[in-house]
C-alpha positions in Angstrom: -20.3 45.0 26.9 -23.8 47.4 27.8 -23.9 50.8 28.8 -25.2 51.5 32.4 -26.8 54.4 33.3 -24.0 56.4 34.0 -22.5 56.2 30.5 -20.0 53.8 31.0 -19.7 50.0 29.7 -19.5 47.7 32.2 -17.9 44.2 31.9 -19.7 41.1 31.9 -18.7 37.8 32.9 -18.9 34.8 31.3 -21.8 33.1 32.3 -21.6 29.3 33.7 -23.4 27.8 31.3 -23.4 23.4 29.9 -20.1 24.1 27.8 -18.0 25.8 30.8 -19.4 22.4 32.7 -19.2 20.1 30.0 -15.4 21.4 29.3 -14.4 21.3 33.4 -15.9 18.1 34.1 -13.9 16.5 31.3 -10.7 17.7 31.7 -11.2 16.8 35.5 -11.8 13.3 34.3 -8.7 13.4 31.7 -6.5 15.1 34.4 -7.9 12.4 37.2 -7.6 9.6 34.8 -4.0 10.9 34.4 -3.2 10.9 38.2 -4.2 7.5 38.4 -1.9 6.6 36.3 0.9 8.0 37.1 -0.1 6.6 40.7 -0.3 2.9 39.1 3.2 3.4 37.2 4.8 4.2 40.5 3.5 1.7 42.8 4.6 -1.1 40.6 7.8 0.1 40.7 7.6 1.0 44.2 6.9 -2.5 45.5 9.6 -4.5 43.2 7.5 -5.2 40.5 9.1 -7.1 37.6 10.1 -5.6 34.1 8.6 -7.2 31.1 9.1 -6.0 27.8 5.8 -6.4 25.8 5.8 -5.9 22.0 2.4 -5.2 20.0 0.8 -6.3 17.3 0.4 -4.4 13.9 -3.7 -4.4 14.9 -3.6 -4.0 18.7 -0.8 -0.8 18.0 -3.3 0.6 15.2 -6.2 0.6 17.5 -3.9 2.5 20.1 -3.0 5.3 17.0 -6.8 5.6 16.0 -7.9 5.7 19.6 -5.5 8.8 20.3 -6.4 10.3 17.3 -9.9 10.1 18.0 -9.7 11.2 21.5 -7.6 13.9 20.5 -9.8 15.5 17.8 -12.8 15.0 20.5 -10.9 17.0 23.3 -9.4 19.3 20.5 -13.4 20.3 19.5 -14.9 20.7 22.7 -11.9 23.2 23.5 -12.8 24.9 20.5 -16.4 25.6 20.8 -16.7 26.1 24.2 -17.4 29.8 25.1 -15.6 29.0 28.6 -12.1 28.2 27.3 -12.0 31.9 25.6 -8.2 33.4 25.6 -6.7 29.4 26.9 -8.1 27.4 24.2 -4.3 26.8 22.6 -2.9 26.2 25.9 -6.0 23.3 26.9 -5.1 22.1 24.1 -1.6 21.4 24.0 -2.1 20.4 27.6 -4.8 17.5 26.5 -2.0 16.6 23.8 0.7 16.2 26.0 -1.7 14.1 28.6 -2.9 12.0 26.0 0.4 11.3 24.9 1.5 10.3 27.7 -1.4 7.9 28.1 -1.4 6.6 25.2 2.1 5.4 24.3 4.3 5.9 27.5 2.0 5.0 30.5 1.7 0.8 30.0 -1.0 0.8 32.8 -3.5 2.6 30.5 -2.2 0.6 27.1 -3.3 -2.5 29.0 -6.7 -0.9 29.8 -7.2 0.0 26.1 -5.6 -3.3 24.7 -8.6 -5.0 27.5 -11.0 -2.7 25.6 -10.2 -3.4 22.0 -10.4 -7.2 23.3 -13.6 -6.8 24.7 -14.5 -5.0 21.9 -13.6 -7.6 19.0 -15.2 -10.7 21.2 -18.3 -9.0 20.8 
């Protein structure tokens, strides 16, 4: 807040600045990312696809855990210092918790993308 020259404060806005862009273009990838794969869950089961029951290993499962812990704490900080997210920050956050979730342990489309990850990862 500044006083004009009439003697009353006038509001300012929050400027766009890298952390407002940094924050929105994430969470558009995150919330994109999550479309997709909701998209991909449903047109497998759209088109007949068959039901396979998969169960992970000890090491491919712990990957999964420290992956969504370290994505979490990631979104979780850049929520947190951005300027942008001022007065929503608890909400974002839940949000990206419940999105990465989701992701991470009940949409098999992106477990197979991080399992093809964590493989490519440990061949090299």
């Amino acid at each position: 807040m500044f006083q004009t020259n009439t003697g009353k404060e006038a509001v300012t806005s929050v400027p766009w600045n890298a952390d407002a862009a940094v924050l929105v273009f994430v969470h558009a990838v995150l919330f994109g990312l999550l479309i997709y794969a909701i998209s991909r869950v449903c047109r497998s089961t759209r088109s007949g696809g068959v039901n396979l029951t998969v169960k992970r290993g000890e090491k491919s499962m712990n990957f999964l855990h420290i992956f969504y812990g370290v994505a979490s704490v990631v979104l979780a900080l850049l929520t947190q210092v951005a300027d942008a997210a001022k007065g929503y920050k608890a909400g974002i956050i839940f949000a990206d918790y419940m999105v990465l979730t989701y992701l991470c342990f009940f949409n098999c489309w992106f477990r197979n993308t991080i399992f093809r990850l964590y493989c490519q990862i440990q061949e090299d």
